[in-house]
C-alpha positions in Angstrom: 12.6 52.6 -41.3 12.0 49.1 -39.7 15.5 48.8 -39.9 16.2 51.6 -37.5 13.3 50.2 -34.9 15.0 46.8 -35.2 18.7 48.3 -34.4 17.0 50.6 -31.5 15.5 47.4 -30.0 17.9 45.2 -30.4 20.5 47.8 -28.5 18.1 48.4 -25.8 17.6 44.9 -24.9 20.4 42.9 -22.5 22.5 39.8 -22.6 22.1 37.2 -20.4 25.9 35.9 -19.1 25.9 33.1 -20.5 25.2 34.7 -23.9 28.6 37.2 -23.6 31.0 34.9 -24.6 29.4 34.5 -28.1 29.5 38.7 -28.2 33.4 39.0 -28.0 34.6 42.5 -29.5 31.4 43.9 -29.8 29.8 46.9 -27.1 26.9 45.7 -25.6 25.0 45.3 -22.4 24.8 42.0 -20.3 22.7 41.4 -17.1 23.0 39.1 -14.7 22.6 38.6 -10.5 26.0 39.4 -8.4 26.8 36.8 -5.8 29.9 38.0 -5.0 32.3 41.3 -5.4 35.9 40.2 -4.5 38.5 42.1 -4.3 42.2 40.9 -6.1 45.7 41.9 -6.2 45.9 45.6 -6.2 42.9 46.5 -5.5 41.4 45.2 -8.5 37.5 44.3 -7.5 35.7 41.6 -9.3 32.1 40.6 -9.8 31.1 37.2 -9.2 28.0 36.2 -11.3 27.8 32.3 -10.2 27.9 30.5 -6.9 32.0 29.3 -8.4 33.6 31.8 -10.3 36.1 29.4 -12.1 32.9 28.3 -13.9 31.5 31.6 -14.5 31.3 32.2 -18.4 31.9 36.1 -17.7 32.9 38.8 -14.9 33.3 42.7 -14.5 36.5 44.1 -13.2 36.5 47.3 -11.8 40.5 48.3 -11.5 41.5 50.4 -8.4 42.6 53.1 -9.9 38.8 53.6 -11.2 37.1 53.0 -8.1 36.7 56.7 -7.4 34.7 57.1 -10.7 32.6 54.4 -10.5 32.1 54.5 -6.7 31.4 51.7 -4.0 31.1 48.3 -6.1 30.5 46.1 -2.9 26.8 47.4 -2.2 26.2 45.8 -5.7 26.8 42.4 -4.1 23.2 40.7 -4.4 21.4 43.1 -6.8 20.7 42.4 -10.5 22.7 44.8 -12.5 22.9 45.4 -16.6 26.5 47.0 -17.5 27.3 48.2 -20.6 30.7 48.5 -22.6 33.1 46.4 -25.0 32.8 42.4 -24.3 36.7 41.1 -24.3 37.8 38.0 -23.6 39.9 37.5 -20.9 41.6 34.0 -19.0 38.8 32.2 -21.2 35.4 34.3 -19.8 34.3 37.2 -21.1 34.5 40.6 -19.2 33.7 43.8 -19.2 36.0 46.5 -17.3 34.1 48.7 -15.4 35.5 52.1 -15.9 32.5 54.6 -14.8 29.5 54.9 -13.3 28.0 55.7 -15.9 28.0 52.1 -17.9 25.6 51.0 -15.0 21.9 50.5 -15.1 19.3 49.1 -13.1 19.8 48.9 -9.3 23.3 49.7 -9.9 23.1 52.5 -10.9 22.4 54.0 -7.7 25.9 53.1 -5.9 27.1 55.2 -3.4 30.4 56.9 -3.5 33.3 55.5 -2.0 33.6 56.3 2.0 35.9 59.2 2.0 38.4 56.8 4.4 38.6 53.7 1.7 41.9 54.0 0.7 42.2 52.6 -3.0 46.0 52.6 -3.1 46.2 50.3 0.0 44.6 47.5 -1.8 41.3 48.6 -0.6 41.7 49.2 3.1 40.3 51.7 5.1 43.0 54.0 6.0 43.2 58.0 6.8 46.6 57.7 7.7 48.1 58.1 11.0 51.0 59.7 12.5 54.0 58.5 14.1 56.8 59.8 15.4 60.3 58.7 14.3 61.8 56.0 16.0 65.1 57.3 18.1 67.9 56.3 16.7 70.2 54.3 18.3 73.6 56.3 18.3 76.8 53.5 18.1 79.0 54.6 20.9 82.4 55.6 18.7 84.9 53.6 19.6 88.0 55.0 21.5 91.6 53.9 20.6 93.1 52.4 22.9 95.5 54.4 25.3 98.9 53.2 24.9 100.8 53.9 28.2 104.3 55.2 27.0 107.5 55.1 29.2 108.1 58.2 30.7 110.9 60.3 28.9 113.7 61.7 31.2 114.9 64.8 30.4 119.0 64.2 30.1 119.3 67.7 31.1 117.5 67.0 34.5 120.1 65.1 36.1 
């Protein structure tokens, strides 16, 4: 039975980020402050737990294609958050990929959905889409052959 309490506590409690590296390959939870939520090539949005995220020892990526599940990831920027979910290494930091709402505790998980014009294809932008008409096309005048002037043909039966 202590056993049990030990696992149960052990599972509810949190990694610091400077602790996930040494968790690799396990599912766990890590805490830590968000300075920063970038956003990469793609779409992709990352979470910046230090002031210079080259040194960072370990990030959350949220991909754009998951966005709409997991909702608007830049209101986390500032708050404390604890995500949970598989610990892989990545670039040399360890990461967790943000897939769902769900995996999110704490403040964040509270986010608001994503503003119905954020367009997660476009890389992110805002974008509803607008209309435009076709441009005209430019018709190529055709070309004419040249006219030839021909010398008149006498009729021999004229004369």
């Amino acid at each position: 039975m202590f056993v049990v309490l030990a696992a149960i506590s052990v599972a509810g409690e949190c990694l610091p980020i400077g602790e996930a590296a040494r968790h690799v390959g396990e599912t766990a939870c890590v805490t830590g402050r968000v300075f920063h939520v970038k956003q990469g090539n793609g779409g992709a949005h990352f979470f910046d737990f230090c002031e210079d995220y080259r040194t960072c020892p370990f990030t959350v990526v949220v991909f754009a294609s998951r966005l709409r599940d997991v909702g608007d990831v830049r209101q986390l920027e500032g708050k404390q958050i604890e995500i949970h979910g598989p610990i892989q290494l990545y670039d040399g930091r360890a990461e967790i990929i943000l897939e769902r709402a769900g995996q999110l505790r704490g403040e964040a998980a509270r986010i608001p959905p994503l503003p119905k014009g954020y367009d997660v294809e476009n890389k992110g932008r805002y974008s509803a889409g607008t209309f435009s008409r076709p441009k005209a096309r430019k018709t190529a005048k055709k070309r004419q052959p040249a006219r030839v002037q021909t010398e008149e043909t006498v009729d021999p039966m004229e004369q």
